[in-house]
N, C-alpha and C positions, 0 to 999 in steps of 0.2 A: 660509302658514297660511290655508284657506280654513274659514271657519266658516259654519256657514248663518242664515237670514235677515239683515235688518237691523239689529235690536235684541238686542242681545246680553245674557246673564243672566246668573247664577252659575251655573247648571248647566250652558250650555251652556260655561263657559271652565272646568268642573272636566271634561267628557267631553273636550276637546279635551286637557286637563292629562293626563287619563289615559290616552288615546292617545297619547300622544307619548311618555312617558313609563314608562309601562308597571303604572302603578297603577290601584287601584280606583279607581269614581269617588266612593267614599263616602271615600278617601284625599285626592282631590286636592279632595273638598267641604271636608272638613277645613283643608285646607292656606290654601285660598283665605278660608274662615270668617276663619281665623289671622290671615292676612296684613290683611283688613281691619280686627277686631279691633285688633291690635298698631296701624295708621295711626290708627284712630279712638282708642283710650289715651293716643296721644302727641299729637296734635294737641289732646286734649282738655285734656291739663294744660300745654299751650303750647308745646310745641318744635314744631323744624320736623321732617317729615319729607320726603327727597330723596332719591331712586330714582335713580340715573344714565342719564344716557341716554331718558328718561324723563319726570320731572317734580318740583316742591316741593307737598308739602300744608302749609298751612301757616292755623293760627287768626287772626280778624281778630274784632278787635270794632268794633262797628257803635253809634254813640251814641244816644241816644233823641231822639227826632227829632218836628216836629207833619208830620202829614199830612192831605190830604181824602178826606172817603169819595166818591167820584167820582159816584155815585148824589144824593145832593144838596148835594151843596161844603160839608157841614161840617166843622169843623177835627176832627181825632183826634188825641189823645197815640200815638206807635208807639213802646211801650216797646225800652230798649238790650238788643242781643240778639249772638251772635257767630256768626259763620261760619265755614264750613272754602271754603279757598280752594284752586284748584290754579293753579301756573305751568306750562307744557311746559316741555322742557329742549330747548335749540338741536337737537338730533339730532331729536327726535320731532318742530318744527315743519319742518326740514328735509324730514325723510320723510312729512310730509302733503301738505307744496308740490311737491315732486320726485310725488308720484302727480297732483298737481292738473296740473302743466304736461307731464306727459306724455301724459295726457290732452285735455288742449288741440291739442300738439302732431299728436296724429291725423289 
């Protein structure tokens, strides 16, 4: 899969969707809309979700917490807020390390 530049977008992973595939790219905007959609619905009311081979998204909540504003070291309240977390799944940190050391290997 060669895609161009380094920063990848939604549009350019619905042109590639659609090349490959053989859809519009207004089909594969759609599809990809979806699929985030659907991850952000479900992480949102608390389940996990896990893509094989892949990764876990999965909601964390973060407690309320005092902080400094680094500007002049006074204390701040940093209200409890939650996040969307990801894990890799073995195979995709496999296939990052396997490109990192083949690389090396050169």
């Amino acid at each position: 899969m060669k895609i161009r530049g380094l920063n990848l977008n939604n549009a350019d992973l619905a042109d590639h969707l659609a090349s490959d595939h053989g859809l519009t790219k207004i089909a594969a905007k759609k599809i990809i809309d979806d699929l985030l959609k659907a991850i952000a619905d479900a992480t949102a009311r608390g389940e996990e979700v896990s893509l094989n081979g892949f990764g876990k998204f999965k909601l964390q909540a973060r407690p309320a917490r005092t902080g400094r504003n680094p500007a002049t070291g006074a204390s701040i309240a940093i209200a409890a807020s939650n996040k969307l977390s990801f894990a890799p799944a073995k195979a995709l940190k496999d296939a990052l390390n396997a490109t990192k050391s083949a690389k090396a290997s050169k």
